[in-house]
Every structure is written in C-alpha cells, then in structure tokens.
ZAMAR-166310 format. One record per residue: residue number from 1; residue in one letter; x, y, z of N, C-alpha, C in turn. Coordinates in steps of 0.05 Angstrom, whole numbers, plus 5000, padded with zeros to 4 digits. Layout:
+-----+------+--------+---------+------+---------+----------+-------+--------+---------+------+
: seq : type : n.east : n.north : n.up : ca.east : ca.north : ca.up : c.east : c.north : c.up :
+-----+------+--------+---------+------+---------+----------+-------+--------+---------+------+
: NUM :    A :      X :       Y :    Z :       X :        Y :     Z :      X :       Y :    Z :
...
+-----+------+--------+---------+------+---------+----------+-------+--------+---------+------+
//
This chain:
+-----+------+--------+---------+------+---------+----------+-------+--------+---------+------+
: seq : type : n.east : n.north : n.up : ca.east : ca.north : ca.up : c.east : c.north : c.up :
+-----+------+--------+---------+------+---------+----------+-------+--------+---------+------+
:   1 :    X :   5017 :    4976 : 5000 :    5000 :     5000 :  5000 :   5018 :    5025 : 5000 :
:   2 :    X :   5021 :    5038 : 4969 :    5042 :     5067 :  4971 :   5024 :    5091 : 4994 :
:   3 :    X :   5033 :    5097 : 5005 :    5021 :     5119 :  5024 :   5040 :    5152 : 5017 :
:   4 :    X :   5019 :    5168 : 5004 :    5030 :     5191 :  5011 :   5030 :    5210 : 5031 :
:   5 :    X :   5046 :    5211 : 5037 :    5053 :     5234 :  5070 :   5053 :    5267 : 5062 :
:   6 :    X :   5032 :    5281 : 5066 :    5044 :     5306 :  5064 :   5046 :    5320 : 5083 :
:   7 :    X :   5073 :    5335 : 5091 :    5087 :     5355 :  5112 :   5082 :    5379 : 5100 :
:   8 :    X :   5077 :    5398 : 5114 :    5069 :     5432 :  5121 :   5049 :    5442 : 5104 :
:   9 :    X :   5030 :    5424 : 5102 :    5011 :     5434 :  5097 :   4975 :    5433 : 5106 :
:  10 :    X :   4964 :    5456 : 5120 :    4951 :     5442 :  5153 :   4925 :    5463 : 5135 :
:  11 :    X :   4903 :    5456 : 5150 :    4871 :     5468 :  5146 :   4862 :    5464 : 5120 :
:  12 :    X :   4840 :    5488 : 5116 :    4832 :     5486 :  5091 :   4862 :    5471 : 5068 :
:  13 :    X :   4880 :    5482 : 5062 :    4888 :     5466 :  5043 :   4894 :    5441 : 5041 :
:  14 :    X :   4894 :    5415 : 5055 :    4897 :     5401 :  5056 :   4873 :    5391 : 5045 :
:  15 :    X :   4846 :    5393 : 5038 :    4831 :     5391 :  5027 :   4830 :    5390 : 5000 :
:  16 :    X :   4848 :    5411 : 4988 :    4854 :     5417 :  4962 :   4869 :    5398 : 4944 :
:  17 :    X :   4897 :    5398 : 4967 :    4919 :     5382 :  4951 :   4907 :    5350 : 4956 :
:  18 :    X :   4885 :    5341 : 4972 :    4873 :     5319 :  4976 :   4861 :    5305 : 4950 :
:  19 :    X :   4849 :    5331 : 4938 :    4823 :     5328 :  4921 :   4847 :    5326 : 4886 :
:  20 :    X :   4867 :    5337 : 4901 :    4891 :     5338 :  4872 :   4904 :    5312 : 4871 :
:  21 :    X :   4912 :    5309 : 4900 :    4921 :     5277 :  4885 :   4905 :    5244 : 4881 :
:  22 :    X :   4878 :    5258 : 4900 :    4863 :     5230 :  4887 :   4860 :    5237 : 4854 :
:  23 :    X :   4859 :    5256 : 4841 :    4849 :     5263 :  4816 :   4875 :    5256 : 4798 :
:  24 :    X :   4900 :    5254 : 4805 :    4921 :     5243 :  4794 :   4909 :    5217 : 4787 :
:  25 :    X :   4909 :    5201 : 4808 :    4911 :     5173 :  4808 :   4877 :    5159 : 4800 :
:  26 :    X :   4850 :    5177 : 4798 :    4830 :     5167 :  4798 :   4828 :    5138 : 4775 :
:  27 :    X :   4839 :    5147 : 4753 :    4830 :     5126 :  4736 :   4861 :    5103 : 4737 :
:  28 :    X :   4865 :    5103 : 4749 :    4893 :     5080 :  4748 :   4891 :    5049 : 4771 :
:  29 :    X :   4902 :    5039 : 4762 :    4894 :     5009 :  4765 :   4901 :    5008 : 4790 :
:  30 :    X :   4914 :    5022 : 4803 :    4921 :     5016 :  4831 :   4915 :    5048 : 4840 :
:  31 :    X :   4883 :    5047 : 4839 :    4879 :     5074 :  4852 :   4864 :    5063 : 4882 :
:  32 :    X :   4861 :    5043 : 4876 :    4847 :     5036 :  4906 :   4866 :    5020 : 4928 :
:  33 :    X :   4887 :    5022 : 4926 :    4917 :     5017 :  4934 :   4927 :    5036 : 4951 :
:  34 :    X :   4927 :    5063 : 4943 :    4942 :     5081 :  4956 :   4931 :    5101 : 4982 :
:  35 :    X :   4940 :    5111 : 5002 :    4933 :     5126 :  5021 :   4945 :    5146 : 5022 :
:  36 :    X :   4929 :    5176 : 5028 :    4946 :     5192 :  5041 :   4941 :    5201 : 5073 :
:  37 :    X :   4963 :    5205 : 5075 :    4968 :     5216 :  5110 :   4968 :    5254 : 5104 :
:  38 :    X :   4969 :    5263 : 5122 :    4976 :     5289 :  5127 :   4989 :    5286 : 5167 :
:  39 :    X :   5010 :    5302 : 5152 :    5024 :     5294 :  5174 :   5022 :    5333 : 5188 :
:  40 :    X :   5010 :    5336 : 5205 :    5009 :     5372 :  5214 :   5034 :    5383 : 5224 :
:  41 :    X :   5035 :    5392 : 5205 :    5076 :     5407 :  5206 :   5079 :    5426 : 5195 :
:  42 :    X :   5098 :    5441 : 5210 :    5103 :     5467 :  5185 :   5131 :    5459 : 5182 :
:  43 :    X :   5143 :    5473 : 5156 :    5164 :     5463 :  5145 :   5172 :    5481 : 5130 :
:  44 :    X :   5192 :    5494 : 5148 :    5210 :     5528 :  5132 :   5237 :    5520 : 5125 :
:  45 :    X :   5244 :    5538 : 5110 :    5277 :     5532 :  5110 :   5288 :    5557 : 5116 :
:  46 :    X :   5315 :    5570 : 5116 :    5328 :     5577 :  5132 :   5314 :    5607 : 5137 :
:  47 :    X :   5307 :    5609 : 5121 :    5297 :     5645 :  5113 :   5262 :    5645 : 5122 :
:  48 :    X :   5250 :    5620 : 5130 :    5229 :     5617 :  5148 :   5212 :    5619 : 5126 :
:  49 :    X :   5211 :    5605 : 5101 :    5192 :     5607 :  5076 :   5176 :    5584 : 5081 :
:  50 :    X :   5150 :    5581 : 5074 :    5143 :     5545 :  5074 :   5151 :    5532 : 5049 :
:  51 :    X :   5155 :    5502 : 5058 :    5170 :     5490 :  5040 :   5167 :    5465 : 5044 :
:  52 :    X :   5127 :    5463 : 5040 :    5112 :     5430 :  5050 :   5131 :    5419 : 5026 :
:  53 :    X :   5130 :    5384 : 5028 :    5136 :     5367 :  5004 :   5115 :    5347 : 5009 :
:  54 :    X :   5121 :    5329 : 4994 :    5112 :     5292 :  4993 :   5132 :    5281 : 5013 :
:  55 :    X :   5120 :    5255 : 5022 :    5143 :     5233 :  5019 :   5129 :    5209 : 5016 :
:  56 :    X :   5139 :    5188 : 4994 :    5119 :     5172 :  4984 :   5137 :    5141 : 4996 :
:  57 :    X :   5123 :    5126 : 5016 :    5131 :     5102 :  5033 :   5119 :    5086 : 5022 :
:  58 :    X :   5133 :    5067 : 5004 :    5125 :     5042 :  4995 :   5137 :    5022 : 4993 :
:  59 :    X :   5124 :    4997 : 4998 :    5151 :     4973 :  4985 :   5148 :    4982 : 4950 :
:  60 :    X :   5173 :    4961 : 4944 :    5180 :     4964 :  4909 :   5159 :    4958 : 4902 :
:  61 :    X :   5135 :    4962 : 4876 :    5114 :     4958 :  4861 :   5112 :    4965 : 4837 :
:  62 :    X :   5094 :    4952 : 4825 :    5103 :     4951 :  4795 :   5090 :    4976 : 4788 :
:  63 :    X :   5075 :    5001 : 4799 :    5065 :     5021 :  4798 :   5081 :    5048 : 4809 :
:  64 :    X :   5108 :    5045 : 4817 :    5124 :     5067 :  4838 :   5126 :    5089 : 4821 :
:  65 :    X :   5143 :    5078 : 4795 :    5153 :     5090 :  4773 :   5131 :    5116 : 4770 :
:  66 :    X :   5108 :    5106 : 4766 :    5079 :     5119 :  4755 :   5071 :    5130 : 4777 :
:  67 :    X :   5066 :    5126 : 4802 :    5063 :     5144 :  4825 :   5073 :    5158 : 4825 :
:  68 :    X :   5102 :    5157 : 4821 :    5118 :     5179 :  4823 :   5122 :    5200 : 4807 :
:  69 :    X :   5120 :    5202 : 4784 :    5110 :     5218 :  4758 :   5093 :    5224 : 4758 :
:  70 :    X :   5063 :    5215 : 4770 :    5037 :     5230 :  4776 :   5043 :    5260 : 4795 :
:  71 :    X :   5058 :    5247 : 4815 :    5062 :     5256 :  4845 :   5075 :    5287 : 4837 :
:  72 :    X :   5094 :    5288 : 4812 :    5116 :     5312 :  4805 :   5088 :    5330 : 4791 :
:  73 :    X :   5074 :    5328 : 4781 :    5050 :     5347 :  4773 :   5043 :    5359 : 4791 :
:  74 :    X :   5043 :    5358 : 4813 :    5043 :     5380 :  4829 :   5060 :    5406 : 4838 :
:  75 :    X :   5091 :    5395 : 4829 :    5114 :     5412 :  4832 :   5114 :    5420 : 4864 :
:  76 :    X :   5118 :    5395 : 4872 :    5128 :     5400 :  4911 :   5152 :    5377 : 4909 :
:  77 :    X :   5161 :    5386 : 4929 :    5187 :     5359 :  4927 :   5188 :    5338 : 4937 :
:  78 :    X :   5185 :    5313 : 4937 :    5182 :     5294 :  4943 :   5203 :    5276 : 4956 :
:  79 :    X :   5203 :    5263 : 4966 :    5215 :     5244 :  4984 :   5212 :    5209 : 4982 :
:  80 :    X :   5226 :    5197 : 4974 :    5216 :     5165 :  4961 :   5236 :    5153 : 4993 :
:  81 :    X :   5217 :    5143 : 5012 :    5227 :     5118 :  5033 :   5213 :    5085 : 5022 :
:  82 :    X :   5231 :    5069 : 5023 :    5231 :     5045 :  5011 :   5226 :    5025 : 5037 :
:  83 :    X :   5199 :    5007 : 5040 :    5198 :     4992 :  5056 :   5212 :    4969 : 5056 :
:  84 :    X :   5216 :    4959 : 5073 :    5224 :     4920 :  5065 :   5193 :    4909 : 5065 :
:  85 :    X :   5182 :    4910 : 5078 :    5159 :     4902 :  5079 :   5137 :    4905 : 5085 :
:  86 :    X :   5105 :    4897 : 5079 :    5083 :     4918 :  5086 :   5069 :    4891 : 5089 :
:  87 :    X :   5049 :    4887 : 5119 :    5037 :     4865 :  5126 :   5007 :    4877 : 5119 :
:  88 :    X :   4990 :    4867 : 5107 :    4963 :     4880 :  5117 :   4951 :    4867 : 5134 :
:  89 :    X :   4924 :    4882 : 5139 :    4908 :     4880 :  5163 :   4890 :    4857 : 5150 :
:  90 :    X :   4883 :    4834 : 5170 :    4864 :     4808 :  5160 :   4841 :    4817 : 5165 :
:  91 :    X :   4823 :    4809 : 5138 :    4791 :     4824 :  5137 :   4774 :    4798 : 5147 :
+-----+------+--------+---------+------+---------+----------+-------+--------+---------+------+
//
C-alpha cells in the first residue's frame, strides 16, 4: 500500500491538495491501493519560507515509477522511503 505523507501543509488546504492527488491517480489500476496521511507540520527553511513536500513510503511495486511521475504534477518535492515490507490487516 504506497502511502502519501504530506508535511506543512495544515487546514483548509489540505483539502485541496487531497482532492489533487486522488484526481492524479483516479482512473489508474492501483487507485484503490494508495493512502494519504497528512502529517500537521510546518516546514521552513532557513529564511522561514514554507517548504511542505511529499514523501511517498512504499515497498518496490510495479506502479512506483507511475506514482511517482503523477506525484511531480504537482511541483512539491518529494521524498521516496523504501519499505522491506508491508503486512496488511486480515479482513
């Protein structure tokens, strides 16, 4: 399950960029695969600008490539952490 994480970006907009990346992924074969988090953070750099990104936590999948090329249409910067492994939950 790729999970996208997004850092410094809190209230109404998180709504927005919500509604932007299910709309990336709506018609793709592993759209019912992916999660996002919002993680409530602010995130400046030295000069105190915001400077939310991605970070996209997945094991290897035959869809990363394509997540991740959806994910740059937004023009934030992204972050790729590589699992060893992802158990799911028994239904």
């Amino acid at each position: 399950m790729p999970n996208i994480e997004v850092y410094g970006i809190t209230g109404e907009r998180t709504i927005d960029i919500e509604k932007k990346i299910h709309g990336l992924f709506e018609t793709k074969p592993y759209a019912a695969d992916y999660v996002i988090t919002f993680i409530a953070s602010g995130v400046v750099d030295k000069d105190g600008n915001n400077q939310p990104f991605l970070r996209l936590v997945s094991t290897p999948n035959a869809h990363l490539d394509d997540i991740l090329l959806e994910l740059q249409k937004l023009n934030m910067d992204i972050e790729v952490q590589m699992l060893k492994q992802f158990i799911p939950k028994k239904i």
